[in-house]
N, C-alpha and C positions, 0 to 999 in steps of 0.2 A: 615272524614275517608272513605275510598272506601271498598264498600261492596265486597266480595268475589267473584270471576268469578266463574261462572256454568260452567261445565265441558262441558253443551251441547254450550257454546258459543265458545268453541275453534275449528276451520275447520277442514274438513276430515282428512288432513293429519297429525295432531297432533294426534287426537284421533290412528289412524290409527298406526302410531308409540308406542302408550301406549301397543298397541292391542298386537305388536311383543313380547313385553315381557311374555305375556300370553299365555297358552293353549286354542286350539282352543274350548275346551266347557268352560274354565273360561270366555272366550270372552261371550259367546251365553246365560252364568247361570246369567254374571254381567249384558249385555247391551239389549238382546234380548227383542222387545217388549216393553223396556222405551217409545219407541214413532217411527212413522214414520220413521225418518231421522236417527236414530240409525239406523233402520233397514235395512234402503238404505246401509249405509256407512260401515255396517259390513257384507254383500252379498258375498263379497269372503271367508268369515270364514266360510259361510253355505256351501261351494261347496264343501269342504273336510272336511267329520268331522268324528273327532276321540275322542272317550269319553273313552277312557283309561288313565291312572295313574291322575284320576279326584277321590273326596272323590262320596260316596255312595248318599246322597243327591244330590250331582247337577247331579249326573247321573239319578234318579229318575228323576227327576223335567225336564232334556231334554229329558227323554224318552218320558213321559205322555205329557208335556206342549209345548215342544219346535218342535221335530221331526214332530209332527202332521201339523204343519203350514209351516216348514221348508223345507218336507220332495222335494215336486214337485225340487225344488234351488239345492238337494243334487246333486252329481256328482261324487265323493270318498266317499263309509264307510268304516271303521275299524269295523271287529266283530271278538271279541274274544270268541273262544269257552268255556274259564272257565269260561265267565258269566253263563252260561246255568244251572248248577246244583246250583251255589250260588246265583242268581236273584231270588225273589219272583215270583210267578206261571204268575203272570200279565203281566210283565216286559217281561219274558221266553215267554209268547203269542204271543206278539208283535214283538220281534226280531228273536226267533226259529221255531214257530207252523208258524205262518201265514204267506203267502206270502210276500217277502219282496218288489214284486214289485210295491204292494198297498200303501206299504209307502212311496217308493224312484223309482215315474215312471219314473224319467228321470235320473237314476243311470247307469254310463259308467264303473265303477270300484269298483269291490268290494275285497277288502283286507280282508283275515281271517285267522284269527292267533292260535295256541294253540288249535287244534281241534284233536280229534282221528280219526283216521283211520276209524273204523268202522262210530261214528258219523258224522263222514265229508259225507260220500256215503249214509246217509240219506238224511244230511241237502242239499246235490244239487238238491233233489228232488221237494225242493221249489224254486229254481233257474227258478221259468218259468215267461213268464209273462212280461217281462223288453223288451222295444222297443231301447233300446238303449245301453245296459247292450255288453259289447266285451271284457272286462279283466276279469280273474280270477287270484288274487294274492295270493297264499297260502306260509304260513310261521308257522315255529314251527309244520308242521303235526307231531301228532306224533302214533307211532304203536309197539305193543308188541315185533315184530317180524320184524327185517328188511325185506324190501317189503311184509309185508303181505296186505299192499293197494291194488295194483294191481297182484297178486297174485289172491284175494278175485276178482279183479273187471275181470280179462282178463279169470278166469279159468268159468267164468260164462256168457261171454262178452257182456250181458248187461249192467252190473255196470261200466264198462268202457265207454259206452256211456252216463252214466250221468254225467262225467267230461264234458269227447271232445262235447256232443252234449247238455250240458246243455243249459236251455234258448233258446229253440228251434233249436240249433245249429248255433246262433248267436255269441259265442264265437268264437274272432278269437285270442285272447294272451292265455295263461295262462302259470304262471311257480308258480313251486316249488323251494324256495329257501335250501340254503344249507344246512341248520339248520334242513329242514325236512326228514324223514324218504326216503330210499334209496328204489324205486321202482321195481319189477319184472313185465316181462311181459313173460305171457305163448306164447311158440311158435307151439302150438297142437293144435290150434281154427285156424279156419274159418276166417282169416284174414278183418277188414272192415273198410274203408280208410274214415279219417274225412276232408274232403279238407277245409272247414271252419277255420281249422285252418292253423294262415300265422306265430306266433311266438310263440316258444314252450322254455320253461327253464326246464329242468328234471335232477332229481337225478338216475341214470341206479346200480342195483346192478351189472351187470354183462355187459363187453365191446360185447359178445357174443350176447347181446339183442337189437344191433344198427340195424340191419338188418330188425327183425320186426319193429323196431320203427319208420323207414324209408315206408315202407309199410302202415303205419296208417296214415302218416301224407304227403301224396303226393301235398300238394301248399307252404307247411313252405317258408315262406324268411330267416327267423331269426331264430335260432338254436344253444340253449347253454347248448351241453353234461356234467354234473358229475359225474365221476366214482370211486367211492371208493374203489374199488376191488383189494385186493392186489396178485401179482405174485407170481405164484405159476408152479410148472413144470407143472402142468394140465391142465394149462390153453389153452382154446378151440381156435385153429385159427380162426381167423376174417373172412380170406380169404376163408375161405372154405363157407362162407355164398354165396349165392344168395344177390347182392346189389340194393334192387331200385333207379333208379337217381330220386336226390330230384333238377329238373330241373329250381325251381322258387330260389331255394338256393341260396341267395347272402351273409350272413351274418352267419357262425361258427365259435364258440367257445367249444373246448373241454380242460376242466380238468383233468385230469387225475394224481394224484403225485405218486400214490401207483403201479401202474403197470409199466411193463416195455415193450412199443410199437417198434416194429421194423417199419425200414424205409417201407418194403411192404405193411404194415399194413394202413400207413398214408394215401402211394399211392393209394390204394383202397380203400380209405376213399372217398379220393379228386377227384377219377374221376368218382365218383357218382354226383359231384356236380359243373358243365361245367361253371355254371353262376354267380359263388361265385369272392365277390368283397373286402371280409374282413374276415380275418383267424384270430384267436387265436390260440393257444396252450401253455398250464400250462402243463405239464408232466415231465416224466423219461424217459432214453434209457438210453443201453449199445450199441447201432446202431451208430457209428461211422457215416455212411450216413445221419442221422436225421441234423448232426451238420454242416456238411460238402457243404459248398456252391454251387457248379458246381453239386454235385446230389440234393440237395432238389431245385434248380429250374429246373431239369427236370420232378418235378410231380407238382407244381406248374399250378394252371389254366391259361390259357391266360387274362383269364377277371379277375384276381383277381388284387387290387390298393393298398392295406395295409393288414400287414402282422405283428401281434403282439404275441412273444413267450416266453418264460420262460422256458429253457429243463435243467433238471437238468442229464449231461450226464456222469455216472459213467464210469470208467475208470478200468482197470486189472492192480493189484498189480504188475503186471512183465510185464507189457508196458509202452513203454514211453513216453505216452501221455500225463505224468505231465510235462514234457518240451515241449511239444507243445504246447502251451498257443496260440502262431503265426497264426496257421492255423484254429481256428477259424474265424477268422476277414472277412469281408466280403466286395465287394465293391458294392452291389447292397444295402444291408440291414443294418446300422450299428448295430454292436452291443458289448457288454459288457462281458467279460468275468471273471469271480472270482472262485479261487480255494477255493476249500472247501475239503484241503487237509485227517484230519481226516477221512473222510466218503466215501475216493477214485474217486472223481468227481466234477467237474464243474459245476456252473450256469452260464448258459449262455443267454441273456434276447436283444432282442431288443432295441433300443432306437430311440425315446421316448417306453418306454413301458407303452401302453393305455390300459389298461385291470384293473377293479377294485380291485380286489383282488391279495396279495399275503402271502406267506409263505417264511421266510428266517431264516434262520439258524446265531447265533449273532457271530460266528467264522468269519465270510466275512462285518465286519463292517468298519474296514479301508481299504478293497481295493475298497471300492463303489467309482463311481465317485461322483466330487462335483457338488453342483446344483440340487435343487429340480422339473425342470421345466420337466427333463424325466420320472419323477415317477408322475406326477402331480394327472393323472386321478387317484391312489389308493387310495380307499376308506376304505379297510377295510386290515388288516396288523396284521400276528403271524410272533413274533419273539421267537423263542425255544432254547433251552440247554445255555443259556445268562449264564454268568459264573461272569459280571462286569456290573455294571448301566453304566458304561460309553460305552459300547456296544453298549445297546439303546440307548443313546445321539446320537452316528454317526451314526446309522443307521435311525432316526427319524428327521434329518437335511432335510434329500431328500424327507419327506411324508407331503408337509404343509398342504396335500387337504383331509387328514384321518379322515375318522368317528368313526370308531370302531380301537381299539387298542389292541392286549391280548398279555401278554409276559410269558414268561415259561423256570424259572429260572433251570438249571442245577442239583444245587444241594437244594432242597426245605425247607432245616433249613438252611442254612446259609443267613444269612443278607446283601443285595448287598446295600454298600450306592454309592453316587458319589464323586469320585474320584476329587480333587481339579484342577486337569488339564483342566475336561470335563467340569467344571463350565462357563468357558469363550465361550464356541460354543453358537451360537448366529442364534438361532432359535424360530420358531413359530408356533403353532397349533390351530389354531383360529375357525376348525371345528372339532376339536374333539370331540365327545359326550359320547363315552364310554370307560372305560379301565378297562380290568379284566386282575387280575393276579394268577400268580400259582407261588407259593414261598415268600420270604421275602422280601418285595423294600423299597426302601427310594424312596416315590413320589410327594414329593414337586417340584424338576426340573421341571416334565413332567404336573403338577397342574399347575407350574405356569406360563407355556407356553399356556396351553389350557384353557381359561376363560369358557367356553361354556363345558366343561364335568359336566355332571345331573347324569349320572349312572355308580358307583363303583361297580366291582365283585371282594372280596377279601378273601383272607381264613383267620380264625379266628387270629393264631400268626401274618400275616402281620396287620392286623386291630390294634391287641395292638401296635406294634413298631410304627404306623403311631398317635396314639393319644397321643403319648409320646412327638410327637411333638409339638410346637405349636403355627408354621407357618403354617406346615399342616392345622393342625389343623381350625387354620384363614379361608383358601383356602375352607376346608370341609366347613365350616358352613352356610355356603347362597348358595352353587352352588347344591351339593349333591339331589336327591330328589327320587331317585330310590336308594338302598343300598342292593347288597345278600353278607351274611358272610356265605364262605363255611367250614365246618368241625368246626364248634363251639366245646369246648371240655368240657367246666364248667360250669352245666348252674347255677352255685353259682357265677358263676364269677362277681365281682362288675364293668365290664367291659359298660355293659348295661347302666348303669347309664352315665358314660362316654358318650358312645353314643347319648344318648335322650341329654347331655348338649351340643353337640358339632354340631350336625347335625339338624341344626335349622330348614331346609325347608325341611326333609324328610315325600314323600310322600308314600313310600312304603318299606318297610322292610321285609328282605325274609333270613330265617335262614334256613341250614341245618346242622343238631347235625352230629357229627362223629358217633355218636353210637347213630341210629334210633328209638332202643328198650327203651331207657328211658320214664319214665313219665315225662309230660309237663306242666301239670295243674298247679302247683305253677310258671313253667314260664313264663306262655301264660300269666298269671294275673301281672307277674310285666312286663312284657312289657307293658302291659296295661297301668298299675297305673302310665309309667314313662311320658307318653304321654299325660295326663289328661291337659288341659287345654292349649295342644298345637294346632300344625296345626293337623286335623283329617288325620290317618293314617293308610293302608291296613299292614295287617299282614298276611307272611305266614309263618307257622315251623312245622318241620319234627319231628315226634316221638311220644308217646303212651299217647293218652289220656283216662280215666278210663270209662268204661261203662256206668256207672252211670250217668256222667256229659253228657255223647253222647245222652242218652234218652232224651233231652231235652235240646241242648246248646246253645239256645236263652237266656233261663230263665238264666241258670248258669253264664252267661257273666253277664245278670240285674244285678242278688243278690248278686256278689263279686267283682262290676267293678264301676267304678263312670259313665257308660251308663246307660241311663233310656230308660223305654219303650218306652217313645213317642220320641229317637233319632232315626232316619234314620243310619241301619247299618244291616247288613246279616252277617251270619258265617255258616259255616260248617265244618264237619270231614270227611274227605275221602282220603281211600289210604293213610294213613299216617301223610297225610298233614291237619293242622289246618290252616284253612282261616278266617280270619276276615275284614271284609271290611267297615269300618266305614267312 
């Protein structure tokens, strides 16, 4: 009989494939350190590492064991700021108090997620030090107060130099993603220009603060405005700013869905920026000229080569420019034009349309065209006021390249299943990883087109309809591993149990009660007890726990929980939220 093969006898490329299925610190907590030639063959995993939705333990064990030997190979971190209050005081030394670039001297990118406002404009103050350090990735900022980041940093305008000039003013990217808090920038200060910096992503609360923002950052190439701001009669003309040309400018993109820009507005955008090679625009008008081909290339740059749009252009109830669908059309740009009759206006979109993100409306799901090759680059996709699952179907034909998914049902009690017809469309989502919804779905289709979704956002009534299932059901059980139920309403509910038997591989569970005020202490423990001798799992949930247990909720977990002392696990109570991270 032949003795069993050693895992280390099988070649790089084998191993290397095991690896894919794995998170990059399950990789570094299973093989790190076995021996030499592990160590060789797993060196791309050291280059990005990300030790989030990992249990409590291997996080310990890579901070202390691994990162110290590892740290020179790093290249990408991930740091989440909710580590900081829940990490033991040693841990919190190592990745908040001390320099990070004593850990990670040859770190190009640093990713930081889930940090405050305030704490953020501390923590760049250890951002010195790094010989190689030129991205700043920040995601999930977040702040009491829309823009009080920069509000705090520009009315004092030093703290704004610890973003743009952190790391000796070696940053040359940084962006804020959309998920973070909406910036101000005071226009009363002493203006002072970071030219170091070549690519900028920000969230603007006001279209009025493009003009200083152009002023701070005189070398950007790359340039991708968000503006949340919605229209309003007061709104401050553009035009009347002082514009600096941002000369090195080859590359913008402006968002904008909530305001409504006039054609002048664009223009005196665009010829601030002589040497731009590639336009976006996500927006609104009621500017008939925005839409209208023979005038928007007369403000068009000479040097610009590609030109990617999405205008959603409303129209006046007593003009008839719902019958001119015709005069859209274009011969230099093609493009796509869909009535979105209800809402008095057109989308009207490029093709191909290369821009990662969109927003659409499930009223315009059969006049898309066929073929997902023009949508290809969208990465991340809301679709709102969905009335019918088979909506989604047509409209999710054209998105095979989707990461994130969020859909937002019309009417939020009614139960949207799919219709027998839309059964037979004959699609694929083979990178989808997230989908959250708002309302009631039947999500088996959209399961089981996408093998690769790990993280569900669902609100408590769609969670029961969905375990009722149990093909779903099937589908949940090994992919699942991030799960947040929003608005939980019972916390008697026998619903939990359900869960812990159905969602085999979840690593994180994140409840928010509809009613915050309740006490939690009897359910923070059955979630517990349901988990007992499963995969180790982080817990968060919203609502009141008793004073008494707060004095001390290390012990309180020991004496009522089947966790022992000597398990690797932190908790805490703050702001509402119970964290357990075991």
């Amino acid at each position: 009989m032949r003795s069993p093969a050693s895992f280390e006898l099988f070649p790089d490329e084998i191993i290397l494939c095991v690896c894919q299925y794995l998170r990059e610190a399950d990789v570094l907590y299973s093989l790190y350190n076995l021996n030499s030639r592990l160590n060789t063959t797993i060196t791309g995993y050291c280059r990005y590492l990300n030790l989030m939705s990992v249990s409590y333990k291997q996080f310990e064990y890579a901070v202390f064991h691994v990162l110290p030997q590892i740290g020179s190979i790093v290249r990408t971190f991930v740091l989440n700021g909710n580590w900081e209050t829940i990490i033991n005081t040693e841990l919190s030394s190592i990745l908040f108090v001390s320099r990070l670039s004593s850990l990670f001297p040859n770190l190009q990118r640093l990713i930081v997620k889930w940090f405050t406002s305030e704490r953020f404009l501390s923590f760049v103050d250890t951002l010195q030090g790094f010989s190689q350090l030129m991205e700043l990735d920040i995601r999930f900022l977040r702040g009491n107060t829309a823009g009080l980041l920069l509000q705090k940093i520009l009315s004092a305008n030093i703290h704004f130099k610890k973003i743009l000039s952190a790391n000796n003013s070696q940053l040359s990217i940084v962006s804020f993603d959309q998920d973070s808090v909406d910036l101000d920038i005071s226009d009363e200060i002493n203006m002072i220009s970071y030219p170091n910096i070549q690519e900028l992503i920000i969230n603007l609360t006001f279209s009025k603060l493009i003009p200083c923002l152009f002023v701070l950052i005189p070398n950007v190439h790359r340039l991708h405005l968000n503006i949340d701001e919605l229209s309003s009669d007061s709104k401050s003309k553009l035009i009347d700013s002082n514009l600096s040309s941002l000369v090195y400018l080859t590359i913008f993109q402006l968002r904008s869905i909530n305001l409504f820009w006039t054609f002048d507005e664009i223009a005196y955008l665009l010829k601030a920026m002589p040497s731009l090679q590639r336009l976006g625009l996500d927006m609104r008008t009621d500017d008939k000229r925005l839409v209208t081909e023979k005038d928007i290339m007369t403000i068009l740059p000479a040097s610009l080569s590609k030109i990617d749009f999405f205008i959603r252009y409303y129209f006046s109830k007593s003009k008839s420019d719902v019958n001119e669908e015709h005069t859209f059309s274009s011969t230099h740009i093609p493009v796509a034009c869909l009535l979105d009759e209800p809402r008095h206006r057109f989308l009207i979109h490029s093709i191909p349309y290369d821009l990662n993100s969109a927003i659409l409306t499930a009223s315009i799901s059969r006049q898309m065209l066929s073929g997902w090759k023009y949508m290809k680059q969208i990465k991340d996709l809301y679709i709102y006021d969905i009335t019918s699952t088979a909506e989604i179907i047509l409209i999710l034909q054209h998105f095979r390249r989707l990461r994130t998914l969020t859909i937002d049902a019309k009417d939020k009690s009614e139960k949207l299943i799919v219709p027998k017809e839309s059964q037979s469309i004959d699609f694929k989502l083979p990178f989808l990883k997230q989908i959250e919804t708002s309302g009631i779905f039947e999500l088996f289709p959209l399961l089981n087109v996408a093998p690769n979704v790990d993280y569900l956002i669902v609100y408590f009534d769609c969670l029961k309809i969905l375990l009722d299932d149990e093909s779903t059901c099937h589908l949940l059980q090994t992919r699942i591993v991030r799960l947040n139920i929003m608005d939980w309403i019972d916390i008697e509910s026998e619903l939990l149990q359900r869960i812990s038997h159905v969602f085999c591989s979840l690593r994180h569970l994140v409840i928010t009660l509809k009613d915050a005020t309740v006490s939690i202490d009897e359910f923070v423990l059955k979630i517990i007890s349901l988990w007992k001798g499963k995969t180790r799992i982080s817990i968060d949930v919203t609502g009141v726990l008793s004073e008494e247990i707060c004095k001390n909720l290390r012990q309180w977990i020991i004496d009522h929980s089947h966790i022992k002392t000597e398990d690797s696990f932190t908790v805490e109570y703050n702001e509402n939220w119970f964290d357990l991270w075991f």
